[in-house]
N, C-alpha and C positions, 0 to 999 in steps of 0.2 A: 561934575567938573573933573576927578580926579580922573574917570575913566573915560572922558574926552584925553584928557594927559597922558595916559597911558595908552590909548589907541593911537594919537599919534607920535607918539615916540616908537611902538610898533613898528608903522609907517614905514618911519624915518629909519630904522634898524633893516626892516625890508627892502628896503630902496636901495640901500647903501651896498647893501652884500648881494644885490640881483644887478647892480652894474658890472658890467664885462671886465675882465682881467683886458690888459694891453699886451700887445707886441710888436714891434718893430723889425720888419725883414731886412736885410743886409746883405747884399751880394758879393762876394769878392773875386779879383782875382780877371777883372774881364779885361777883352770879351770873352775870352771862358779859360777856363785850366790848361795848363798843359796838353796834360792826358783828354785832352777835349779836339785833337785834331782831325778833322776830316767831318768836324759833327757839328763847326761853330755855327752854320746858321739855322740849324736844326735846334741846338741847343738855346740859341736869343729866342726863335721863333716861337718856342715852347714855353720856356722860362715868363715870357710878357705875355704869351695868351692867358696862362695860369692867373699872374696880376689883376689881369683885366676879368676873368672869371669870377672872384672872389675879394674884386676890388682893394686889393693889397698894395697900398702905397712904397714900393720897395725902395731901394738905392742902390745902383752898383758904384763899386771902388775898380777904378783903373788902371793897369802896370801900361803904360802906352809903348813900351818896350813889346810888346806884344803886337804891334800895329806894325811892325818893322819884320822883313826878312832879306838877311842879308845885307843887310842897312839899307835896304829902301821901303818907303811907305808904303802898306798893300793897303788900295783903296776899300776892298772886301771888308778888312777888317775896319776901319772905319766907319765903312757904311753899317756894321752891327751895333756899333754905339751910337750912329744915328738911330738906328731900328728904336732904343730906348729912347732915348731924348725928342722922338717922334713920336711917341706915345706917352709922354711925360712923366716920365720918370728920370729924377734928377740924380748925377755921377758924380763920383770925390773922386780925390787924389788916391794911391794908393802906393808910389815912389813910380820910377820909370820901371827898375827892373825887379822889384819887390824884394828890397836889398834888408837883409837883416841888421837892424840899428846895434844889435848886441856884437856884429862880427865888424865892423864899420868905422871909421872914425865920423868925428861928427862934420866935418868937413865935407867929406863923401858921401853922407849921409843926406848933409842938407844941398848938397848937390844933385843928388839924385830926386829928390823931394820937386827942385825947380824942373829938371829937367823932365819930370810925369806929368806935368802944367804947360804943354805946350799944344798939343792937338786938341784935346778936350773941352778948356773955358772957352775959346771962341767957339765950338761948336755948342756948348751949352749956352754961350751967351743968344746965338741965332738964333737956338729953340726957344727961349724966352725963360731958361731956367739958372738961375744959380748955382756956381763953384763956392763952396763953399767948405767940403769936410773933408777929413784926413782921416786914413785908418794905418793904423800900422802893424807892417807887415809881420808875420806869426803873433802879435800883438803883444812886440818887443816895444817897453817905451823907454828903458832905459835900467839899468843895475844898480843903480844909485841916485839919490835924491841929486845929486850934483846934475849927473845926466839928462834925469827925467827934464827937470827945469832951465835945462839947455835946450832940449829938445822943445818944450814947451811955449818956450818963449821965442824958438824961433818960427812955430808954427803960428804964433798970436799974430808977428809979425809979417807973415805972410798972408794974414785974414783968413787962417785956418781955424774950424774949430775942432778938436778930437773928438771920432766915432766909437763910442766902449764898447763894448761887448758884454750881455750879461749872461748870455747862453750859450757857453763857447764848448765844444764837442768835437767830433773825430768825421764828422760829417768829408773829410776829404778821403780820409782810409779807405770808408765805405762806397765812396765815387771812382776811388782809382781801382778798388777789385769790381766795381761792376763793369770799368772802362774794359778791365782785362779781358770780363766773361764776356765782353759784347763783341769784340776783337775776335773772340776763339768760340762764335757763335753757340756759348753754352746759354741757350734762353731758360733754360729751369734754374740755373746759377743765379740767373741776370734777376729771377722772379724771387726767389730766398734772398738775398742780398735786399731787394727792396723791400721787402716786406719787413726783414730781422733792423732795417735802417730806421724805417717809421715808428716799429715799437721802442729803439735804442733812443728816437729822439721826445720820444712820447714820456721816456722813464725820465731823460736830461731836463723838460719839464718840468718834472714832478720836484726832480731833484731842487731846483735851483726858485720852484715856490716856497718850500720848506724852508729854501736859505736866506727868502728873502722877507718871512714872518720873524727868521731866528732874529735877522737885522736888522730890519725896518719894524716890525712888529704889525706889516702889511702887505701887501705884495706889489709893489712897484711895476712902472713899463718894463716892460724886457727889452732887450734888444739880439735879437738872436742873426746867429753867423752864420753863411752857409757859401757855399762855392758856385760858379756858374759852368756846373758839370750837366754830363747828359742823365747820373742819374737824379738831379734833382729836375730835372728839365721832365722827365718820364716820372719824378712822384713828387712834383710839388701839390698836386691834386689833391694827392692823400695825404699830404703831411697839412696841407689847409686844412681838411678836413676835420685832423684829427685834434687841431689848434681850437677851431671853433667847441667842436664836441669838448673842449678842455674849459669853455667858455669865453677866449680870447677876441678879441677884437682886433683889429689889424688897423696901425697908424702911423704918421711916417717918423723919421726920425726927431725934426722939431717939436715935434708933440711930446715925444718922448722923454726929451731931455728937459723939456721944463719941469719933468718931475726932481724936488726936492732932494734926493737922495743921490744925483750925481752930484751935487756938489762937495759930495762927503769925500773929505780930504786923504789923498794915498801918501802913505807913509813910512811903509816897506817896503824892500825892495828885492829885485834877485833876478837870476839869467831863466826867471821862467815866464813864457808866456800864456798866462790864465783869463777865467770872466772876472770883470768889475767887482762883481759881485764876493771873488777871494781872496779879489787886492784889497776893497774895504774890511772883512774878516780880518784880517792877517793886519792891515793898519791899528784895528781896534783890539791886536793881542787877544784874541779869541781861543774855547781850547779848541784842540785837535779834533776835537769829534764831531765840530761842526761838520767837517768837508768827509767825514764817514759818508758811506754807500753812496758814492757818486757812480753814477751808471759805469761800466766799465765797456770795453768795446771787444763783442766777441774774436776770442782768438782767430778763427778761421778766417773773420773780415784783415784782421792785421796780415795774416799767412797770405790770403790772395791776392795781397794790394803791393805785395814785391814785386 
């Protein structure tokens, strides 16, 4: 009997640690970046093949100030946020013009909030998908508990829920110097840049499992951040790849968030925008050496992305 008991406690020990770590992809910034001009349906077109290759439930966050040029609506750009919501994947808010809440009053702020809610929900409502999430912009929620819970509550209000971030990285740096090399047709640039980007996010991984054993004493869904650039458009391949090979699972955001540990209350505050994951530390008076050896971002990627 005892080693029936013990066989299956085995089992149950095996099972437990051979289930998939989680992740949650997150897009921001659409239809795509800035520095993304002249590539936007190259970049949608690529970014939701990838999705659909490796069955990644994604989400893009919208600045719908980006649909406009010159203050008129360019249908183009519309029709790329249909290109997702035609293939079902569902879009948040992300303000109209991705206004920084730390530089803002909150008046302005939750102005801009309404006015990124106008193109969008009717077009998700048509596709049959839900409005439903907020991300905010540099993932500024506010400098003060005063703020945060202004902001907060006017987000509940508007049947928003907050999108966190638990794998928040430089993932733009490394977009805007490939943007550069691709522009000044350096393709051996454009090739180092992606490859030194895959390992950078390979290590922010590693980084932010470790932070989440130190926390949780497990490893919770992630939710990881990434831009709607051409170069994640040219390596989300390999950056799936390299999630799976890490043992990941890929799920969408509500999945995510029913794990336990976002509910873990933020209680610091300050003009920085970091992962969920350093606001809960830093809530819980942590020492310092938690947030030791966090990947850093090769100099060269900072130098090219002026």
């Amino acid at each position: 009997m005892e080693k029936l008991v013990s066989l299956v406690l085995l089992l149950a020990f095996f099972t437990a640690t051979a289930q998939p770590k989680q992740i949650c992809v997150t897009v921001d910034d659409l239809p795509t970046v800035a520095y993304g001009e002249g590539n936007e349906e190259e970049i949608t077109r690529k970014l939701i093949s990838h999705f659909k290759k490796y069955n990644i439930p994604a989400i893009g966050f919208v600045n719908e100030g980006k649909l406009y040029e010159s203050g008129k609506l360019k249908d183009e750009r519309v029709a790329l946020l249909r290109q997702w919501l035609d293939n079902g994947y569902e879009l948040g808010n992300h303000t109209f013009a991705h206004t920084d809440y730390h530089r803002a009053t909150f008046t302005d702020f939750a102005s801009d909030v309404k006015k990124g809610a106008v193109i969008t929900p009717p077009l998700s409502k048509k596709a049959g998908l839900p409005w439903r999430y907020f991300r905010h912009p540099f993932l500024h929620i506010g400098q003060s508990q005063a703020r945060y819970d202004s902001l907060a509550g006017f987000l509940t209000a508007q049947g928003y829920t907050e999108a966190p971030v638990t794998i928040d990285n430089a993932d733009y740096l490394f977009a805007k110097a490939y943007s550069n090399a691709h522009k000044n047709k350096e393709l051996a640039q454009m090739k180092r840049i992606g490859a030194d980007y895959v390992k950078y996010m390979e290590a922010k991984v590693h980084f932010y499992e470790q932070a989440s054993e130190k926390l949780f004493d497990r490893q919770i869904p992630q939710t990881l951040l990434i831009h709607a650039s051409l170069l994640n458009a040219d390596y989300l391949d390999d950056l799936a790849e390299m999630y799976q090979r890490n043992g990941y699972a890929f799920v969408d955001l509500p999945k995510a968030l029913q794990d336990k540990a976002y509910e873990e209350a933020i209680t610091k505050f300050g003009s920085y925008g970091i992962s969920w994951i350093d606001r809960w530390a830093l809530s819980r008076s942590v020492p310092k050496e938690f947030f030791a050896n966090d990947p850093e971002t090769p100099a060269y990627i900072v130098e090219a992305a002026r």
